[in-house]
C-alpha positions, 0 to 999 in steps of 0.5 A: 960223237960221230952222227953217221957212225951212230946210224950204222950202229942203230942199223947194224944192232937192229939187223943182229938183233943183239948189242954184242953181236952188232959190237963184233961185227962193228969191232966195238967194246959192248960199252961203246955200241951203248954209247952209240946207241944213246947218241942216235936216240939223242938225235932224234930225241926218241926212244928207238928200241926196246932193251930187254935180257932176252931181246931187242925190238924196235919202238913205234920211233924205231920203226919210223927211223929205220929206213931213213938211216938205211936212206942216210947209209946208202946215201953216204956210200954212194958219196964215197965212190962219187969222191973215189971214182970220177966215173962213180963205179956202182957198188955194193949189195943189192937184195931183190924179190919176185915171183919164183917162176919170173925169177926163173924165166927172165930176171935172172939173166937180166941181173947177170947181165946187168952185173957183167956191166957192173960187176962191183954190185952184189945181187941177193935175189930172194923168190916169192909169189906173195908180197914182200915187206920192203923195209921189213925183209930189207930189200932194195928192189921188189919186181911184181907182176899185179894190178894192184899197187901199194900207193906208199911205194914208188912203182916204175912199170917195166912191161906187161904180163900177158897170159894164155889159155893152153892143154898139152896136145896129149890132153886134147887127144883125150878130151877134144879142142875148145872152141868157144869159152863155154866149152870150157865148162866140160873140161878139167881146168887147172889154177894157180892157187893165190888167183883161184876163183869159180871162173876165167874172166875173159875180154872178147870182142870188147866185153868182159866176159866170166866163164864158170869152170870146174878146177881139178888141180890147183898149186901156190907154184906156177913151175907146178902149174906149167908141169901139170899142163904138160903132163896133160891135168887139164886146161891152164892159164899161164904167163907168156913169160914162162910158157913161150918156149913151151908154146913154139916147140908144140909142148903146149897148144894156145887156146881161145886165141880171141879170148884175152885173159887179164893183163897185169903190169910188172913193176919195178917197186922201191921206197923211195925215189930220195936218196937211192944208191947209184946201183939200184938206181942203174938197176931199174934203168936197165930193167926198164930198157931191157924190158921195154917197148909195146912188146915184151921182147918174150912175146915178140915170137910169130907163135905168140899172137895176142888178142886185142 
């Protein structure tokens, strides 16, 4: 029996969560997707899912196999355009995820762009501020913004996020410009929610320095957070990524310039360097070249003037 086919049809139940819907899709009689199935178990000589009346969950075997058969798929489509295009066109689908307000202010036309190039892959771009199970969401290619890296994964780094203090000028009407990081203390300060603590951490001068604030206004969403400090609730940090065009046209004033904020790596993150289909291979080629150099090209504008 046909190993490959097996394998597409172990992955296609799984994703279907059920034998006769996994056999429509593949065409199959029920009878021949069991088959299939007892086949692949075979092969790897364990048992790879629970069958139940109501259900179909995968096996501590299962779970370890699933990704190398997405591997063994991908790896077998990439083969076929090698065979059926001299220039090996990429194809296929592509499932990405992010941060929502990334997704908004740059990764989204960088994908356009690099489908204009490729235009035979397709992008499933799905946003989340919290980390995403790779093999579990089935997806390709994740793009995180953090310091803190899952060593399991493969992490490519593609530019740095720098962040900066900034009011609404309605709002420094009201309250008064900061002039040093104590001054702080007497302002409404406004957070993102997954970072929230009593404090901005700050490098000044060479040190790190932690400044207690008071938080009246905090959000799980940075496009709320960017509103809210333009509708003038208090005193924000914020990514350059997002707010750079809020910063050059005065809808926002940088604050503390002397006082860095954190800066965290964005990373291109995959399971696997093994095996990888051509177009997601391209795709963090082009991120990479798109996102490059010392600068991130959105922090190369004159009225983004980093600390040091």
């Amino acid at each position: 029996m046909d190993r490959l086919t097996a394998v597409r049809v172990f992955v296609e139940v799984v994703d279907r969560g059920s034998l006769t819907q996994a056999a429509q899709a593949l065409e199959m009689s029920a009878a021949m997707v069991s088959r299939y199935l007892a086949a692949v178990e075979a092969w790897f000589n364990a048992r790879l899912l629970h069958r139940t009346t109501r259900k179909i969950s995968l096996t501590d075997a299962g779970l370890a196999a699933l990704p190398a058969c997405r591997q063994l798929l991908d790896m077998a489509q990439d083969v076929q355009h090698l065979v059926a295009a001299p220039n090996r066109m990429p194809a296929g689908v592509l499932r990405v995820t992010t941060a929502s307000s990334f997704a908004e202010a740059q990764l989204t036309a960088a994908l356009v762009d690099f489908q204009r190039l490729h235009p035979q892959v397709e992008v499933v771009l799905s946003v989340s501020d919290k980390a995403t199970d790779l093999v579990a969401e089935r997806v390709d290619l994740a793009v995180r913004i953090t310091n803190t890296l899952d060593p399991a994964m493969i992490a490519r780094p593609l530019a740095l996020c720098h962040s900066v203090l900034c009011a609404s000028p309605q709002y420094l009407e009201r309250q008064g410009m900061p002039h040093h990081a104590d001054d702080l203390q007497h302002h409404r300060c406004i957070a993102h929610a997954f970072g929230i603590g009593k404090q901005y951490r700050f490098t000044h001068q060479g040190q790190t320095i932690e400044v207690p604030v008071h938080w009246s206004f905090h959000t799980n969403e940075t496009a709320v957070l960017r509103r809210a400090a333009l509708a003038g609730a208090g005193i924000g940090m914020l990514p350059t990524y997002y707010v750079g065009d809020d910063l050059q046209a005065g809808r926002l004033v940088r604050l503390l310039p002397d006082y860095a904020p954190e800066v965290l790596g964005i990373h291109a993150i995959y399971l696997s360097r093994q095996y990888q289909p051509l177009a997601l291979r391209l795709l963090v080629d082009f991120l990479a070249q798109r996102f490059a150099g010392l600068t991130a090209p959105w922090d190369q504008s004159s009225s983004i003037r980093l600390a040091g």
